[in-house]
N, C-alpha and C positions, 0 to 999 in steps of 0.2 A: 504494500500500500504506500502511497505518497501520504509524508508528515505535511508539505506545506509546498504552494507552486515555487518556491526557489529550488526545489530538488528534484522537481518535475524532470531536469536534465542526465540524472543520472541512473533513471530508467526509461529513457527514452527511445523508442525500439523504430517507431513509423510518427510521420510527421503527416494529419489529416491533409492541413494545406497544400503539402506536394504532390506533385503528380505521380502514380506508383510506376512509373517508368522504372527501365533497368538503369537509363544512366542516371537518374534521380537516384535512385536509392544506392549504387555505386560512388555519388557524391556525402552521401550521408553515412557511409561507410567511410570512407579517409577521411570525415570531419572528427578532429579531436575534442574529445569534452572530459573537462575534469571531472572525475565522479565529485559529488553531491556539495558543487561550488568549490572555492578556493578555499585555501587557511592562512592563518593571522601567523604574523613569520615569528610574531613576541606574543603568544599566548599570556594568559592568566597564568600568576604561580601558586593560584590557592590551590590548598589539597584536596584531591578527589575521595569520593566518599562513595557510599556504596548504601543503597534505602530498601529495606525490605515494606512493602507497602502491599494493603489489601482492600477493595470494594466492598464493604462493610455493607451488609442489609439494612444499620440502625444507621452507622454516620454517614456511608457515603466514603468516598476515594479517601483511606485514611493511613498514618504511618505509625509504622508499627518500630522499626528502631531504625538506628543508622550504625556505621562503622566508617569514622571514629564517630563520637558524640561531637554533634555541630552546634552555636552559635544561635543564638535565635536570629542573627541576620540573615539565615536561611527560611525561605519560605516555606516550608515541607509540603502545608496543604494546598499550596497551589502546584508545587511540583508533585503529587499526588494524583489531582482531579487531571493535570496534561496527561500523564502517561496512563492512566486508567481509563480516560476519555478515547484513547485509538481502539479501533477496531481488531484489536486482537482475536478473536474470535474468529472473526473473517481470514486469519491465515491459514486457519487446521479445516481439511479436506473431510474432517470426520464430523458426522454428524449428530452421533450419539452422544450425550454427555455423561461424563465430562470431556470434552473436548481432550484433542490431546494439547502437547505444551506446545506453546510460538514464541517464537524472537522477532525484535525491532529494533533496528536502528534509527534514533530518531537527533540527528544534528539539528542543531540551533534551536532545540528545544524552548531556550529561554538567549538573551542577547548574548550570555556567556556560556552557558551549559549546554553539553553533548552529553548525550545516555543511550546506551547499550541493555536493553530488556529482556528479562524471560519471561516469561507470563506463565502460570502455571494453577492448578488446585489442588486445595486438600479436602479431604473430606473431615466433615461434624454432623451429625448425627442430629442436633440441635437448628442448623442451617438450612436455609432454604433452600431446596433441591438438592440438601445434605452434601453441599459443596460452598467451598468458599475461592473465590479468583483470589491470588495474590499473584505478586511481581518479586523479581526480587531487580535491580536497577544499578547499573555501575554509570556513575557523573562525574566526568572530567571539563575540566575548562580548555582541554586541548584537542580540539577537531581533529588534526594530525595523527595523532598518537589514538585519538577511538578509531578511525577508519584505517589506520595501519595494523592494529590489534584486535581487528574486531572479531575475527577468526577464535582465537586464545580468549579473549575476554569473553565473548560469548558459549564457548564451550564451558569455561570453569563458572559462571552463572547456571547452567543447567546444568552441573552437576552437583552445584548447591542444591537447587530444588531439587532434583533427584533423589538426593542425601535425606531432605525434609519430607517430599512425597513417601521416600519408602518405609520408615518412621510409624510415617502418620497410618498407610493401609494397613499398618500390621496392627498398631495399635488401636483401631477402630473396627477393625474385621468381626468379634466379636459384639461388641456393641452395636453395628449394624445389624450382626442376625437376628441378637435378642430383641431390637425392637421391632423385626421382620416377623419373628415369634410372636412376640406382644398382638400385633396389628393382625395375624391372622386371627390368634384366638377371639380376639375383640370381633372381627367379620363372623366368626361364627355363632356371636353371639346371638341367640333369638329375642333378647329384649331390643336390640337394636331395629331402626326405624328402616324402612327400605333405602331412602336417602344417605343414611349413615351408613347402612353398608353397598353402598355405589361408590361413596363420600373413602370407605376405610380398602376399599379395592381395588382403587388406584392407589391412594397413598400405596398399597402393598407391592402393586407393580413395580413405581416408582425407587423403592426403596430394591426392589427384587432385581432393577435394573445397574445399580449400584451395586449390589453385594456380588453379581455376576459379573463386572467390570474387575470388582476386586481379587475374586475368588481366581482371574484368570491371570493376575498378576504374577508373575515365575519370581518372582523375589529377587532379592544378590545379597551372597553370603556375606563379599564381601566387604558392605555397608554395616554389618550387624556384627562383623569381627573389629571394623574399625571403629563403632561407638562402642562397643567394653574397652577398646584400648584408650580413646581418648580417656574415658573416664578413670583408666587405670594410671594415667599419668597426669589427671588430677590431684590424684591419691597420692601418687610418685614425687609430684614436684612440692606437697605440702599445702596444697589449696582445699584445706581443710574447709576451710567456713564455705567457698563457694559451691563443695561437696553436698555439706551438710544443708545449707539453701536451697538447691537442688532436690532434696530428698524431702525438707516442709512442703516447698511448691507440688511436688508429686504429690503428698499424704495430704494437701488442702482439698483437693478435688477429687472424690469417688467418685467413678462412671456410675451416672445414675441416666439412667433410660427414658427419654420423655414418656409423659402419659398421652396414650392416643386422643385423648382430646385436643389437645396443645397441637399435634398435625392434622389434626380435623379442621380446625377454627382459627387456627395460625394469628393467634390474638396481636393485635399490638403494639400491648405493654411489656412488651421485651425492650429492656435496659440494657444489655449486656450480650457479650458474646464468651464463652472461652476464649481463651490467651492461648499465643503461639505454642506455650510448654504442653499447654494441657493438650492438643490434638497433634502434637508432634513426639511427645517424649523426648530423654537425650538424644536423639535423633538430632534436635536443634543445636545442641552444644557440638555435635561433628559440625552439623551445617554451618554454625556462627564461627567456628575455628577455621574452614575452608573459604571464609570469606574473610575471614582478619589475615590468613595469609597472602589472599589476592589483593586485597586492600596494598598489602608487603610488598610484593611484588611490582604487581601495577601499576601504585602510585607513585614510581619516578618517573624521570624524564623520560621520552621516548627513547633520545640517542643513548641512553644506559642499560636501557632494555633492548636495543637493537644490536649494541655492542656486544654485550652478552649473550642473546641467541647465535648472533653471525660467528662469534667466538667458540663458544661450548660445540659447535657443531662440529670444530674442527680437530681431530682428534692430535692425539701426541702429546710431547710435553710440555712446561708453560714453566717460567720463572716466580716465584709469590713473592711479594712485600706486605711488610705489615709486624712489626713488634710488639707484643705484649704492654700495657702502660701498668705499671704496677702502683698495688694501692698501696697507696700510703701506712705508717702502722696505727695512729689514730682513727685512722678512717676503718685499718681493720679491726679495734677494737669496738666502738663505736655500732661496727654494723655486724659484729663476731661473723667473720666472713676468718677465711682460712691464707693462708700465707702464700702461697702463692696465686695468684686470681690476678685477672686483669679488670683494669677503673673500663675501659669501651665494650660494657657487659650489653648493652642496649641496639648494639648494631646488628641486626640479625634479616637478612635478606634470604628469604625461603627458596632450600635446593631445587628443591623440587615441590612444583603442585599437584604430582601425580598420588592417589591414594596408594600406587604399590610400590611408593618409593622407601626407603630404608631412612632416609634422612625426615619423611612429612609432621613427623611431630616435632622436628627440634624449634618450633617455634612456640610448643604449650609455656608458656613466662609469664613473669608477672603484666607483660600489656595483655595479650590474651584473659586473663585472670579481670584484669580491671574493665574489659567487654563483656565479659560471662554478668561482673557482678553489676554491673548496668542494668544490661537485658533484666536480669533475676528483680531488680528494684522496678525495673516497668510493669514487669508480670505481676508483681504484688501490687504493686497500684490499680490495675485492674483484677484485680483478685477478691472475692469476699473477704471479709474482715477475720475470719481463721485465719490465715497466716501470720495476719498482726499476734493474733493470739498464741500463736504457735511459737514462734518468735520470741515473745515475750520472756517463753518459758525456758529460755537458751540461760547453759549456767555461767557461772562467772568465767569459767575454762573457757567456755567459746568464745565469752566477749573475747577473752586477752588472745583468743585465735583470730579473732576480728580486726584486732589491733597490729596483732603481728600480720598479720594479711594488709590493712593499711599502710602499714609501716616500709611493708613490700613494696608495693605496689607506689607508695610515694616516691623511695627510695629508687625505684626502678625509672619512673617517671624525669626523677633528679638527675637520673645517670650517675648516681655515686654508688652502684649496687656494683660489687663485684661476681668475676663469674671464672670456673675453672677452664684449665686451659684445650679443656674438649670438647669445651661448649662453646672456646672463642671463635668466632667468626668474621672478625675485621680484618683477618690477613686474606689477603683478595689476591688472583689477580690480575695482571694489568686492566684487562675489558673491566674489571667491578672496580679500582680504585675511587674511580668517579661516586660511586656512592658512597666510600667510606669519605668524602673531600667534603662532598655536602651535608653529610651527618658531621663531621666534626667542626665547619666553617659554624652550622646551625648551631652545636654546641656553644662555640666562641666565636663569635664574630670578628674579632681583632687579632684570632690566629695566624692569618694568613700575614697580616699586616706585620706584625711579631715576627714571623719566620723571614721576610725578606730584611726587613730593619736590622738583623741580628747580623744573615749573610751580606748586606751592604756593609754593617760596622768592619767586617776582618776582608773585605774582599777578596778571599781564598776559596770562591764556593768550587774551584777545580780541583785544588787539593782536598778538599770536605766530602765532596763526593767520589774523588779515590777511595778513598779511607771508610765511607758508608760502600761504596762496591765492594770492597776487596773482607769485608767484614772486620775492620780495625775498630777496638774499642774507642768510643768519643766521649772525653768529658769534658762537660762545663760549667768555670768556675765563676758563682754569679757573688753579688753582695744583697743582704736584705731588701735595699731597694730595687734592686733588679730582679728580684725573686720571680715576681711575677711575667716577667719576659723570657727570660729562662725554661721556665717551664712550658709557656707556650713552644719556646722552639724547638723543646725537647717531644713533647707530644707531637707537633707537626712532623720534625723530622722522623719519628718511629713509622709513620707510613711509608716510607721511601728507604725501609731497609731491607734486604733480600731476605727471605730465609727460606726453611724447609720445611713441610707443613707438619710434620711432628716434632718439629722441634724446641724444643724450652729457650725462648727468646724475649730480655723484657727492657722496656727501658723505664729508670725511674725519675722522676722529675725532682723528685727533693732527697736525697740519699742525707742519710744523718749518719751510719756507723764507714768507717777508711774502707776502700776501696783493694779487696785482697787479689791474689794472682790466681785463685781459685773461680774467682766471679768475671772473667773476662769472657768465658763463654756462652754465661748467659745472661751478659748484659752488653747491648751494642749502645747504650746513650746514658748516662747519667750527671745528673748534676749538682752540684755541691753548692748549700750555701755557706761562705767562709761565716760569717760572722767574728767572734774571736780568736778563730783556726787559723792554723797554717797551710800552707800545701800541703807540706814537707807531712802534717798530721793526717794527711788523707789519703794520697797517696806515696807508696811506698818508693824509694825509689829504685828498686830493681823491678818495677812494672812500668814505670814513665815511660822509657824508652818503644814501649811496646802501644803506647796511647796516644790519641790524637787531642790536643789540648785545646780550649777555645775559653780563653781567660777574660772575661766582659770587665773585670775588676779594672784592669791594666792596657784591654783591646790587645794584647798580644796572642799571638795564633801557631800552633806548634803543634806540626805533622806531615806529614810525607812526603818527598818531593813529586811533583808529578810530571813529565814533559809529553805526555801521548797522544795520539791523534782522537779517540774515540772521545774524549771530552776538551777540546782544543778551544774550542767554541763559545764555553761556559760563562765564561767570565766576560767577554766580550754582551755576553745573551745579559746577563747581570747588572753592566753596567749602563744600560741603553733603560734600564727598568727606575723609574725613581718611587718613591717609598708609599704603598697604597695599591701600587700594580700588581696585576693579578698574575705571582708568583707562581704557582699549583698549577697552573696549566705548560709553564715552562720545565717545571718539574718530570711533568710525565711525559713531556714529550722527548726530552731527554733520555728518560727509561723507557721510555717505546723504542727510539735509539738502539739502545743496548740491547735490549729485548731481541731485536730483529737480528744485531752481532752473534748473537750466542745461538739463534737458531742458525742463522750461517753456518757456526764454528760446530753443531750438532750435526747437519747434513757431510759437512767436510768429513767429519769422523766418522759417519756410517755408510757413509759412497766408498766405493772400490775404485778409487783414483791412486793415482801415484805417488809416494809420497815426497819425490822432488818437486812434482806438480803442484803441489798440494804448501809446500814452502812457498817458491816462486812464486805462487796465489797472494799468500801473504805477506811477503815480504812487499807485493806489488801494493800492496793496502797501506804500507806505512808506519805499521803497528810496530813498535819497538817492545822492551822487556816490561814497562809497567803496565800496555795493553793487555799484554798476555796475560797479567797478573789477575788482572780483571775479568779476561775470560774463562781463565781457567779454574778461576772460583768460585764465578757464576753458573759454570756450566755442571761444577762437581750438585750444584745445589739445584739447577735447574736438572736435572734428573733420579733426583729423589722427589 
């Protein structure tokens, strides 16, 4: 169906006003048209959200949550009544109801908003033709990015409803027959009028046409092995209280079976409907978690997501960056977090959206936790007043579970939660950098600014990034007022360090105990505040020799010579940049650079060439003894 005649063009197949000549329509064949109009080259950067909405018998086009929680600068009930108002219906071939499910793309929905629909239903027992239409709705402010994705983003929407439809039939199967039950014995009644049983033998049909839509459903195991697990790694990661809510919300509502007069007379003074939990069961908490990871996903840029796809598809090996940022020790006491963990606990970009992936739950965290407990506080608002009650009767143990769940969930939200090093997930790489740049820019905004400010102060970013290639320990010595610059540059720089992806790598921003010969392996950046220290008390000096030094105290800068051609450039590239310039994109383009070297110097090593040839090659390159240092360190790491 067309949303609106501006898009009229990109279903355009035959043109009335032309003549249906052959060269008429051979000219309307090499006419180019962009599918459904142009895009804005500088989109909107608000974040995209995702609305589970349903055409309610009592309100009318109504929304039921969202992911994330939005703003009331969002309109919901006008974006509601648009996408409920299409003729969805009108796409499914089938005629019997319930229909089966349909998708829309509908661009320029609103001056800023693009949305991707599934249309789908569940059934209630309670509902008018024991069906209810819902949507579930993915909204981006970037035209581009929905019609480049609309493939991916509309698959993983229906298989959210999927997830919630199969839920819901299993859990209403029975409940439909007994009131299928009910409604005969009631037609057989002989006190009833002849009109009331005309009146209860349809209702029967009706109901008998449902329970045979249902009964012919083949089910998926699948779905039913993955909501015990999600909820087993509820239980797993300590989301006690959002458990235990879960299991009120069940025990508030007993399946109770309309009485046949109520489908007789369809009165009404109906108030209310059941809540999504109650006609879906945990079913919704798979569904709600495969939509908070699409949410993960999706919501970046397009070029991060395009990167990534055209990347991962290409098989072999890939170089990683990304060091550990270790928590501080008041921070770990504070959060009784364990000793080694990294502070970038919040960055987690989901591996996969597949249900048979090995990796699909490692995003069950405290954000997912603080969606579940959302959703659960909406449901008890449209909930009778039992749950209040139920609730009520929670003992002082849960509250302090509540707390420690808040506390979580705050603390997650802070980004000061630490997380162990198999759960870290900021070491990316090249193609995913860009996300870890904009998550940690978002974190601090004046990082970037920090990081170049630092490498202007020593203008040696050619010898700095020997030293971060070749895996040289770097420290730096700041003064209390510099504390805080320091540590940004320490943070920024642990993205742009190589490593191996099981390896124990961290860097720390504020080190308080001297610096031993033991800790060079697995620290590539640390920094020291002197306060009333010496060097001499921090580091030893039979490691000096082995460290690259960057003293802010003094601006004196001590480490590696470098003269090579693979980063020749650098400083030059540095000194063209004045202070504010966007640093981070020179950065990587640099390691794309090398990136590209080392798969060279991989191919050279696995081709059957000669290996005077194979000199000659490089010696033709220029590369002297500190290149090679660089390559051949990179590449021991680049295939681990």
């Amino acid at each position: 169906m067309l949303w609106s005649p501006n898009e009229v063009l990109a279903y355009l197949k035959d043109d009335l006003n032309v003549k249906k000549s052959n060269d008429d329509k051979r000219k309307l064949r090499k006419k180019r048209i962009q599918p459904f109009g142009g895009f804005e080259t500088w989109p909107n950067d608000k974040e995209d959200f995702i609305l589970i909405a349903e055409n309610s018998e009592i309100h009318g086009p109504n929304p039921l949550f969202t992911i994330p929680e939005l703003d009331l600068s969002v309109d919901l009930n006008s974006l509601c009544t648009r996408i409920l108002s299409a003729d969805y219906q009108g796409l499914s071939n089938n005629k019997k109801l319930p229909r089966k499910n349909a998708q829309l793309l509908m661009p320029h929905l609103t001056s800023e908003l693009h949305v991707a629909i599934n249309y789908f239903f569940l059934f209630d027992s309670e509902a008018r033709g024991f069906v209810r239409p819902t949507c579930i709705a993915y909204f981006t402010y970037d035209k581009h990015k929905l019609i480049q994705l609309a493939g991916p983003i509309l698959k993983t929407l229906g298989e959210a409803a999927a997830i919630l439809q199969h839920s819901n039939i299993f859990y209403h199967l029975d409940e439909l027959k007994n009131l299928r039950d009910k409604i005969k014995n009631s037609a057989l009644d002989t006190k009833n009028s002849n009109i009331n049983k005309m009146c209860l033998e349809m209702r029967l049909k009706d109901v008998q046409d449902v329970v045979d839509f249902i009964e012919n459903y083949e089910g998926n195991e699948a779905y039913d092995k993955m909501i015990l697990n999600i909820m087993e790694n509820l239980k797993k990661n300590n989301f006690s209280y959002a458990v235990q809510k879960l299991d009120l919300l069940s025990a508030s509502q007993e399946i109770n079976v309309p009485v046949v007069d109520d489908f007789t007379f369809r009165p009404n003074a109906k108030k209310c409907m059941k809540n999504l939990y109650h006609i879906c069961n945990n079913g919704v908490v798979l569904g709600l978690y495969h939509l908070h990871i699409m949410h993960e996903y999706f919501g970046r840029k397009y070029q991060y997501i395009f990167c990534e796809d055209t990347t991962t598809k290409s098989k072999g090996y890939s170089l990683h960056f990304g060091a550990c940022i270790k928590v501080s020790p008041w921070k770990r006491i504070s959060h009784s977090i364990h000793k080694d963990e990294c502070l970038m606990s919040t960055f987690r970009i989901p591996s996969s959206l597949s249900l048979n992936s090995d990796q699909y739950f490692d995003c069950v965290d405290h954000s997912f936790e603080k969606i579940l407990l959302n959703f659960i506080e909406k449901e008890e608002d449209e909930s009778n007043q039992n749950i209040s009650l139920n609730l009520s009767t929670l003992t002082q143990s849960d509250s302090s579970d509540m707390c420690s769940s808040s506390s979580n969930s705050s603390s997650y939200s802070s980004l000061e939660e630490g997380i162990t090093l198999k759960k870290c997930r900021h070491m990316k790489p090249l193609h995913m950098i860009w996300d870890v740049l904009d998550y940690i820019t978002i974190r601090k905004p004046d990082i970037e600014r920090s990081f170049l400010q630092v490498l202007k102060l020593f203008n040696e970013t050619r010898r700095l990034l020997f030293a971060v290639l070749t895996r040289m320990t770097i420290v730096v010595i700041s003064t209390p007022k510099q504390l805080r610059l320091a540590q940004d540059f320490v943070e920024a720089l642990s993205l742009f360090i190589p490593r191996k992806k099981d390896e124990t790598l961290f860097v720390d921003p504020k080190r308080e105990e001297p610096l031993r010969k033991e800790d060079l392996s697995k620290f590539a950046v640390v920094n020291f505040c002197l306060g009333n220290k010496r060097i001499e008390d921090i580091l030893p000096l039979e490691i000096i020799s082995s460290l690259c030094i960057l003293n802010l105290k003094d601006c004196s800068f001590t480490g590696p010579t470098y003269t090579g051609c693979i980063l020749e450039k650098v400083d030059q590239q540095m000194n063209i940049l004045h202070l504010g310039s966007p640093i981070f994109p020179i950065m990587v383009n640099i390691l794309i650079d090398v990136d590209s070297t080392i798969k060279w110097w991989h191919v050279l090593n696995t081709c059957s060439v000669d290996t005077s040839k194979t000199t000659k090659y490089i010696l033709s390159k220029g590369y002297n003894r500190f290149d090679m240092q660089i390559i051949e360190k990179l590449y021991r790491l680049y295939r681990h």
